[in-house]
C-alpha positions as a Python dict, from the first residue, in 0.01 Angstrom:
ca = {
    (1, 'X'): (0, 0, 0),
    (2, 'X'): (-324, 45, 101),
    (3, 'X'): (-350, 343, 383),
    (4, 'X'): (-694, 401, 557),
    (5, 'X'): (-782, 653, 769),
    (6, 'X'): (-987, 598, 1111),
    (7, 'X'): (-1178, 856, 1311),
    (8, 'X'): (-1070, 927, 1688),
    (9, 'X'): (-1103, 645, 1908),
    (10, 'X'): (-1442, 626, 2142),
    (11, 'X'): (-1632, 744, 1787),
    (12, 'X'): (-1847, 539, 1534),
    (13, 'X'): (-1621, 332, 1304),
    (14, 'X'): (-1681, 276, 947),
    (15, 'X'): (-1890, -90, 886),
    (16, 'X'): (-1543, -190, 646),
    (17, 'X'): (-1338, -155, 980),
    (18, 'X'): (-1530, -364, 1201),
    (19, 'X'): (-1571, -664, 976),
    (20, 'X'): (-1144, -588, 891),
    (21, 'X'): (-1139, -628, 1307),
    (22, 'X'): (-1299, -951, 1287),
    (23, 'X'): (-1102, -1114, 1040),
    (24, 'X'): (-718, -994, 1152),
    (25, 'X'): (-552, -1021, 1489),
    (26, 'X'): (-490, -725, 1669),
    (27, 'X'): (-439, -484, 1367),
    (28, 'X'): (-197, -168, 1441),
    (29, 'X'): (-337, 153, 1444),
    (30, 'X'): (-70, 437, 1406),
    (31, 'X'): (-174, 804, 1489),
    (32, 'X'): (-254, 1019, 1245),
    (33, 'X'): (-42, 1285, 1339),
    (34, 'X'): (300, 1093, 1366),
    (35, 'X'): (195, 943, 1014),
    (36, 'X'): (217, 1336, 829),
    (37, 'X'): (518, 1453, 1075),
    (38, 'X'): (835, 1480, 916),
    (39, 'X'): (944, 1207, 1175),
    (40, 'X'): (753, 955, 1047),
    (41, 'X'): (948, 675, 878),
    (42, 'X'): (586, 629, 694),
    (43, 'X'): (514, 948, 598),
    (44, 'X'): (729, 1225, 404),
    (45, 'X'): (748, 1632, 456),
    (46, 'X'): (506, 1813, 191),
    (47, 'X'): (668, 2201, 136),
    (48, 'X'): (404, 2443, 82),
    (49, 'X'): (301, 2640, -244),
    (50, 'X'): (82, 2870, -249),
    (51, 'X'): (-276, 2896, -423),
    (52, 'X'): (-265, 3056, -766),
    (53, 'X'): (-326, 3425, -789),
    (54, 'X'): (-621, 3549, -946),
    (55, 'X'): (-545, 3686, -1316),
    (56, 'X'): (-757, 3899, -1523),
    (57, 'X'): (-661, 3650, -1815),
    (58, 'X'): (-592, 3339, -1912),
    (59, 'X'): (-382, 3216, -2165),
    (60, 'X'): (-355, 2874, -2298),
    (61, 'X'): (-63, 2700, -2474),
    (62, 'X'): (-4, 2740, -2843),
    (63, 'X'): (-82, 2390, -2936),
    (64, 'X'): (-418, 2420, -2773),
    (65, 'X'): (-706, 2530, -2982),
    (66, 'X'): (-1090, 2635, -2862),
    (67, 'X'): (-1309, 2581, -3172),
    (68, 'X'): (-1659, 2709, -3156),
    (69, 'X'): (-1920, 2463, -3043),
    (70, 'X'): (-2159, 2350, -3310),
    (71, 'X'): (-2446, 2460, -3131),
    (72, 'X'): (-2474, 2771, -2903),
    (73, 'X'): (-2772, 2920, -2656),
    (74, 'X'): (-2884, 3261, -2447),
    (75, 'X'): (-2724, 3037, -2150),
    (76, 'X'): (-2379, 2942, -2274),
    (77, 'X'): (-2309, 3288, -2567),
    (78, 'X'): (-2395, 3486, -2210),
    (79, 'X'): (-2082, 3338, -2052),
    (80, 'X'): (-1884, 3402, -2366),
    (81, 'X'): (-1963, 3721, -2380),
    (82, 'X'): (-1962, 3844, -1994),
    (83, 'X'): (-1693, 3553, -1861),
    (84, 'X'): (-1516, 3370, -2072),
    (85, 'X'): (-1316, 3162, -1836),
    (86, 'X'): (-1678, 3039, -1681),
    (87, 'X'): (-1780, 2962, -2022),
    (88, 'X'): (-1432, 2788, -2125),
    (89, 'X'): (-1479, 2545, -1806),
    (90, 'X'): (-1856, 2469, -1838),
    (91, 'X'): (-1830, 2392, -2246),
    (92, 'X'): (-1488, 2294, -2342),
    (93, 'X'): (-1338, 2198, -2086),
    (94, 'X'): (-1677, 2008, -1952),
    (95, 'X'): (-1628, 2068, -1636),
    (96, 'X'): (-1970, 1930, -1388),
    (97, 'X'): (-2052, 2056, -1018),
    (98, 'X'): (-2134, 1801, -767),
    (99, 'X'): (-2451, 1590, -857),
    (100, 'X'): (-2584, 1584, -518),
    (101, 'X'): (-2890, 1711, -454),
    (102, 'X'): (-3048, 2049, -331),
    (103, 'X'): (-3302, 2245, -298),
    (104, 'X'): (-3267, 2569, -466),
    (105, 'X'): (-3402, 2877, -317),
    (106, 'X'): (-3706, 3030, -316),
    (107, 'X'): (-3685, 3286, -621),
    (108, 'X'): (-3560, 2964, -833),
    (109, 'X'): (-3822, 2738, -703),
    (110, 'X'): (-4062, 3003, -747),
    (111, 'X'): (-3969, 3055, -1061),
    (112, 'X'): (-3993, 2726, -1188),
    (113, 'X'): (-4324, 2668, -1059),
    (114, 'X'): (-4504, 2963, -1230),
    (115, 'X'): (-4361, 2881, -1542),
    (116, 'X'): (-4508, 2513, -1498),
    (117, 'X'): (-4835, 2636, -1429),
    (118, 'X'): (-4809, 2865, -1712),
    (119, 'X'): (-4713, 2635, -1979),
    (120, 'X'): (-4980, 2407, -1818),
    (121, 'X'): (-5277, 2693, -1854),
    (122, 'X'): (-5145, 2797, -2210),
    (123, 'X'): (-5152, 2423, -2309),
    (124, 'X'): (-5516, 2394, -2307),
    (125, 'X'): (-5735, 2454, -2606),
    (126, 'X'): (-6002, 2725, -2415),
    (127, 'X'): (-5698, 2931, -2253),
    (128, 'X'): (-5793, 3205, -2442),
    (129, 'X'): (-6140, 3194, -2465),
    (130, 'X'): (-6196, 3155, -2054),
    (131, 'X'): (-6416, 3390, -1856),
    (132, 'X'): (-6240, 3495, -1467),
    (133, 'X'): (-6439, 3273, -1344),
    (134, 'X'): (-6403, 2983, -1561),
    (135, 'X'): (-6011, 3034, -1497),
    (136, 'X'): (-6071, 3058, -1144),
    (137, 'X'): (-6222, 2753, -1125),
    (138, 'X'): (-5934, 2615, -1300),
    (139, 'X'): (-5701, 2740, -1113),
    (140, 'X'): (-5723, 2615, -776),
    (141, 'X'): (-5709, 2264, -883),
    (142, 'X'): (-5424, 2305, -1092),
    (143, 'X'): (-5228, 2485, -825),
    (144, 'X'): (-5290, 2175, -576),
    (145, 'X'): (-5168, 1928, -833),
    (146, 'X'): (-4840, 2157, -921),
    (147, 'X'): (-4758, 2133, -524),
    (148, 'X'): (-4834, 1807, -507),
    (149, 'X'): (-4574, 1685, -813),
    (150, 'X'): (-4338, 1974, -784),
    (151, 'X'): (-4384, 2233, -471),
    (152, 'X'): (-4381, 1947, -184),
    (153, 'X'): (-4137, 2202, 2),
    (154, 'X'): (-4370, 2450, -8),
    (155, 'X'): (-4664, 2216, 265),
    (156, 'X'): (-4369, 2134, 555),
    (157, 'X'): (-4417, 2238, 841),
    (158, 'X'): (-4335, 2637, 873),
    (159, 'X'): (-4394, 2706, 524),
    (160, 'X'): (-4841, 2747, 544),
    (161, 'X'): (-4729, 3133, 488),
    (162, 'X'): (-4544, 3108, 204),
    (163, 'X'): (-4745, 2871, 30),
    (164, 'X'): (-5037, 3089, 74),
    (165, 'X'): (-4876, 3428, -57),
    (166, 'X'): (-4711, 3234, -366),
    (167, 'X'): (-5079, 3111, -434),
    (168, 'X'): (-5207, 3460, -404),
    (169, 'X'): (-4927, 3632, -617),
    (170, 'X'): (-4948, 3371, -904),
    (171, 'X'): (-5321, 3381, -908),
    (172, 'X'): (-5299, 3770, -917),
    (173, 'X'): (-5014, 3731, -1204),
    (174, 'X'): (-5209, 3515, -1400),
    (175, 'X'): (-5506, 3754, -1421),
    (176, 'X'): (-5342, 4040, -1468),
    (177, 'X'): (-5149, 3835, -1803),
    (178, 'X'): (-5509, 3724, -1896),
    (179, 'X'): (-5616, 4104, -1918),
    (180, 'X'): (-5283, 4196, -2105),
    (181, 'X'): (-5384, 3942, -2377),
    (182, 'X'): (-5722, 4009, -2393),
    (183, 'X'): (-5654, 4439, -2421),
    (184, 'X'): (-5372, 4339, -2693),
    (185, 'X'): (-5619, 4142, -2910),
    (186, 'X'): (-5379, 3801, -2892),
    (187, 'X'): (-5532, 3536, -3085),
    (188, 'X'): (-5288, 3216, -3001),
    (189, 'X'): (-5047, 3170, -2702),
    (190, 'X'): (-4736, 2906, -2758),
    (191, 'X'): (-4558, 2848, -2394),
    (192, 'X'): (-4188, 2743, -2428),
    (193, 'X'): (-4156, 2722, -2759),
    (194, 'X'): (-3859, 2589, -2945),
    (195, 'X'): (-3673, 2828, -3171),
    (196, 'X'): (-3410, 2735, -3409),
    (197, 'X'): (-3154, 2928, -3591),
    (198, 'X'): (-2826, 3029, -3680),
    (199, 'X'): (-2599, 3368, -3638),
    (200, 'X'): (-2228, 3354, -3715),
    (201, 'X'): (-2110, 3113, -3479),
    (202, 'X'): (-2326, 2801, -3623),
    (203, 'X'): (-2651, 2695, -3459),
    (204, 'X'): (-2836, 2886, -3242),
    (205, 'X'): (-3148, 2749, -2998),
    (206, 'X'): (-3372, 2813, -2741),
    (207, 'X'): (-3684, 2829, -2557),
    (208, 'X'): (-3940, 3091, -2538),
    (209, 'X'): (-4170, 3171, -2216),
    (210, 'X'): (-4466, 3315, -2471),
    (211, 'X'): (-4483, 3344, -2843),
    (212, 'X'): (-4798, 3548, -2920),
    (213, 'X'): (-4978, 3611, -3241),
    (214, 'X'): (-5195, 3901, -3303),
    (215, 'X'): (-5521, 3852, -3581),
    (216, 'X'): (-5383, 4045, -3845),
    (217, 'X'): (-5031, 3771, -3773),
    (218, 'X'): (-4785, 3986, -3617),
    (219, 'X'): (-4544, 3814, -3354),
    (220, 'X'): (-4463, 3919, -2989),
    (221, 'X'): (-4259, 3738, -2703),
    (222, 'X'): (-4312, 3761, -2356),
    (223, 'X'): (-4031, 3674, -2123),
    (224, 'X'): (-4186, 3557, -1795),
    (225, 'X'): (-3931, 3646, -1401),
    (226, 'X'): (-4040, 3580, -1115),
    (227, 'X'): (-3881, 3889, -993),
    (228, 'X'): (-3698, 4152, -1084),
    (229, 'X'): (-3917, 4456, -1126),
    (230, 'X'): (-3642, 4699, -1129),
    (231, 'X'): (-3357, 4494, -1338),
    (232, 'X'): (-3556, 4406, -1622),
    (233, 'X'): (-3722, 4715, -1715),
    (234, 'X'): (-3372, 4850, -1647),
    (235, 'X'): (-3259, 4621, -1938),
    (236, 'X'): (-3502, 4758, -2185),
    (237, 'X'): (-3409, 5148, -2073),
    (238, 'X'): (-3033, 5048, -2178),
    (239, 'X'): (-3117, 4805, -2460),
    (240, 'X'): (-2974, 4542, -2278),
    (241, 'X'): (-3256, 4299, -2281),
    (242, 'X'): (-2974, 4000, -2511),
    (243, 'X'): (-3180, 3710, -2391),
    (244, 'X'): (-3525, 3843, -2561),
    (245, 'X'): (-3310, 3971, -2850),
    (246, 'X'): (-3157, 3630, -2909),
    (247, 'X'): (-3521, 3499, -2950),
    (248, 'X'): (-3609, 3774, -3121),
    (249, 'X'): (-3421, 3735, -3454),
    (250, 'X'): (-3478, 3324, -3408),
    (251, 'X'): (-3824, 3372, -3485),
    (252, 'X'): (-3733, 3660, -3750),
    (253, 'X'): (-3552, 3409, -3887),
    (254, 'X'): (-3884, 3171, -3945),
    (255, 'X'): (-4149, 3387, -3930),
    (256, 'X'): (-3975, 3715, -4165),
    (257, 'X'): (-4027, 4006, -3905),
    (258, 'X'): (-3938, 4100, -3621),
    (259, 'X'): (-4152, 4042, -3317),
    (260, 'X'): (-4261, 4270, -3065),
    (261, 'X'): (-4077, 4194, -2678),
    (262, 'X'): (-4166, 4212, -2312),
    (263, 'X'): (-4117, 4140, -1972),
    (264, 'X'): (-4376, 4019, -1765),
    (265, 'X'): (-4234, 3980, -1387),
    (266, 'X'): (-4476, 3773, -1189),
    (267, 'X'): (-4445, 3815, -843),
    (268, 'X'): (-4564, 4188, -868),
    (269, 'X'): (-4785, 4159, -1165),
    (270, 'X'): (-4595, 4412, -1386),
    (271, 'X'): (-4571, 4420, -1783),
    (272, 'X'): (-4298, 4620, -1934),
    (273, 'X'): (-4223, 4672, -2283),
    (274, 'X'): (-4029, 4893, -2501),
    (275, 'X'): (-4370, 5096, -2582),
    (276, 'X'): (-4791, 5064, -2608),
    (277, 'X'): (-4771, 4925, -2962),
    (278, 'X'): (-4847, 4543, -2931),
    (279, 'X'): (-4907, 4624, -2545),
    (280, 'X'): (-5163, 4893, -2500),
    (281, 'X'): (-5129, 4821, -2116),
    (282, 'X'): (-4769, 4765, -2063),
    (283, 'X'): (-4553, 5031, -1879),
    (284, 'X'): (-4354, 5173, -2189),
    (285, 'X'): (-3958, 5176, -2100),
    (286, 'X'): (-3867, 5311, -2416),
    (287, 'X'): (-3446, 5291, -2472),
    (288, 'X'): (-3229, 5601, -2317),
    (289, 'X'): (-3066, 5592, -2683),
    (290, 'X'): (-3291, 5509, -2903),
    (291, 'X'): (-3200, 5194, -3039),
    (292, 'X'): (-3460, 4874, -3095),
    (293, 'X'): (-3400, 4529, -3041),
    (294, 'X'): (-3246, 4478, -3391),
    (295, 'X'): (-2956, 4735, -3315),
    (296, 'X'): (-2919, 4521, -2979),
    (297, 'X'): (-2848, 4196, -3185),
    (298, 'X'): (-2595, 4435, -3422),
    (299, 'X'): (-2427, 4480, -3087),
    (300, 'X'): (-2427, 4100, -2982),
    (301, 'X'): (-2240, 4034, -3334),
    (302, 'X'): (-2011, 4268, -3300),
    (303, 'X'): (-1912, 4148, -2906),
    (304, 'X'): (-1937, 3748, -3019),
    (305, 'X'): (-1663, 3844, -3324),
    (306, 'X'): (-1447, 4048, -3047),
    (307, 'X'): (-1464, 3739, -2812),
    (308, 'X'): (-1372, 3494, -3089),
    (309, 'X'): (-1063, 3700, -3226),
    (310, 'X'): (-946, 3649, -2856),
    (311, 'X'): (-1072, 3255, -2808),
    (312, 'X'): (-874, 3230, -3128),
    (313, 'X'): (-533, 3352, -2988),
    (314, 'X'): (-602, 3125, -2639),
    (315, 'X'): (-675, 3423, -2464),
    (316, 'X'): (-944, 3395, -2209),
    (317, 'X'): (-1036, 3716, -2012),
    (318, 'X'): (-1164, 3596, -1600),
    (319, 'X'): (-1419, 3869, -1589),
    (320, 'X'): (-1451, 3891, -1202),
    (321, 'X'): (-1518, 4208, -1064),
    (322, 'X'): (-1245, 4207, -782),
    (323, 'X'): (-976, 4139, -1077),
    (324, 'X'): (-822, 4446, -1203),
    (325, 'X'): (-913, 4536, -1600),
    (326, 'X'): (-639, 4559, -1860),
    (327, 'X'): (-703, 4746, -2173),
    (328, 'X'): (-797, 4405, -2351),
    (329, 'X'): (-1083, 4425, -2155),
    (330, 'X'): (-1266, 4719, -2328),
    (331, 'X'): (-1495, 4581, -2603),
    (332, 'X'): (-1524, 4731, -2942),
    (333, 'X'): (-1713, 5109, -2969),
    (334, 'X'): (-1989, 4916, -3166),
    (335, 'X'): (-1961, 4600, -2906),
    (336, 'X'): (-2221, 4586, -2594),
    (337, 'X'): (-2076, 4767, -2277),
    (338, 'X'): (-1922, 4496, -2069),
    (339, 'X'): (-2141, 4356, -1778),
    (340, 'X'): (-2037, 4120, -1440),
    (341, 'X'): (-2255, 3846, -1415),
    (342, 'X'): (-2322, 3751, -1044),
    (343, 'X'): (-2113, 3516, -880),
    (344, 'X'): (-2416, 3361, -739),
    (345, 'X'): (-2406, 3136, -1013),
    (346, 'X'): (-2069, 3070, -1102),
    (347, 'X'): (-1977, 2739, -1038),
    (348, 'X'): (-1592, 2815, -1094),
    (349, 'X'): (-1554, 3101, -927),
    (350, 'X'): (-1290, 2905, -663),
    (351, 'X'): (-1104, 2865, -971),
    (352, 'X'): (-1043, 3203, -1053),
    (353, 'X'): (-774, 3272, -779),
    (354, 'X'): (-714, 3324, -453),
    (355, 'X'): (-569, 3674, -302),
}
């Protein structure tokens, strides 16, 4: 049985149905409302069940098993850690979001389009060795071609102000870096580099914003937002900044030390790191406790072994903030303090229940 569905009559008809009219005689056309009734010899009565309520945890059958992935990032160990039902649908389970096509908003495209023209200006040979105005002269031409191949959204109509403010903010950003370099006495700049590694869990990647070298060969990496001048130096104050950790000890790993770490938030032209010592002209947000960036990926451990004791019983905790907590949700004393990611970004959160 084939059954298709027709919009009201008077309104534009589907191409299929017109060349279906052409070729059969007077086809019947039953309403769509008689079709679902209970009355309809057609059609039979659906009962209702309700939506599933939302559950702090999941649990899945014994014969079902979760092993760990062979290869693990900041992006996907951040949903084990903070929501593990978000990462069990995006990784094992392999769930995808609609392909279709949209424009994200203005912080991501932002975003994405400083850290172009970054990698782009780090690239070249003479970065370092530039005068202001030699980068100046630079710049403007590189900004047009960026627009042109990735900022088109930027020139429509209604946008001339905001084009012209992200041009002044990035040029502003990109001076005030310069100076930061130059005042540290950085000798090579590597945009988006590729670290390798391994913890626990198996392989570990990623990609880093800035890996700097100093003369005498010690390390730093610079983490490049868009925004956020009050979360991230927030992050170093509570020695929460994971995603610079997680680099961290990937290049301890290759290079034998640890490196030095920052934030440097673009859109206001702010450096912050944990003190002056790589940074002479960084705002120092030394940690409320104490503890360095080595301590921070101690903690990590300690949270990814709690997480996989409970991935290894089929228990996966839906770390939404409107769900009530159960005791199962406190993490170990030597674990990170628990976090809720924003839902912004969840792709699942539909998923997690309805009230």
């Amino acid at each position: 049985q084939l059954v298709l569905v027709l919009p009201p009559a008077g309104d534009e008809v589907h191409p299929l149905w017109q060349m279906i009219e052409a070729v059969v005689d007077k086809p019947r056309v039953e309403s769509l409302e008689r079709f679902l009734s209970e009355q309809s010899p057609t059609g039979e009565a659906v009962s209702h069940k309700a939506l599933p309520s939302p559950r702090r945890w999941w649990q899945l059958p014994d014969d079902v098993r979760v092993p760990p992935r062979d290869k693990e990032s900041f992006s996907s160990l951040e949903l084990l850690l903070f929501n593990p039902y978000h990462w069990l649908l995006k990784y094992p389970a392999a769930l995808r979001p609609s392909r279709i096509v949209t424009l994200g908003g203005d912080f991501r495209l932002m975003g994405n389009l400083a850290h172009d023209l970054g990698e782009r200006y780090f690239q070249r040979a003479d970065a370092l060795q530039m005068s202001d105005a030699q980068f100046q002269a630079w710049f403007d031409p590189a900004f047009e071609q960026l627009m042109t191949e990735e900022g088109a959204v930027l020139r429509m109509p209604g946008r001339g102000a905001d084009l012209e403010g992200f041009r002044h903010k990035l040029r502003q950003a990109m001076l005030v870096l310069r100076q930061q370099i130059a005042r540290a006495g950085i000798v090579a700049v590597a945009p988006e580099m590729a670290l390798h590694g391994h913890f626990a869990g198996g392989e570990l990647s990623g990609y880093a914003d800035l890996v700097m070298q100093k003369k005498g060969g010690a390390h730093a990496i610079v983490d490049m937002k868009w925004s956020g001048a009050k979360k991230y130096p927030d992050k170093l104050r509570q020695n929460r900044h994971l995603q610079l950790a997680i680099y961290a000890e990937l290049l301890r790993q290759k290079e034998g030390a640890w490196p030095a770490v920052a934030y440097f938030i673009l859109d206001r032209s702010r450096f912050f790191a944990p003190d002056n010592t790589t940074f002479p002209d960084a705002e120092a947000v030394a940690s409320k406790s104490g503890e360095n960036t080595s301590r921070l990926w101690q903690r990590f451990m300690e949270t990814w072994k709690w997480r996989r004791a409970q991935i290894e019983a089929g228990a996966f905790e839906v770390a939404i903030e409107s769900i009530e907590t159960t005791d199962e949700s406190v993490p170990p004393e030597e674990a990170l303090e628990m976090e809720y990611l924003s839902e912004n970004y969840n792709d699942y959160r539909s998923l997690a229940g309805w009230k």
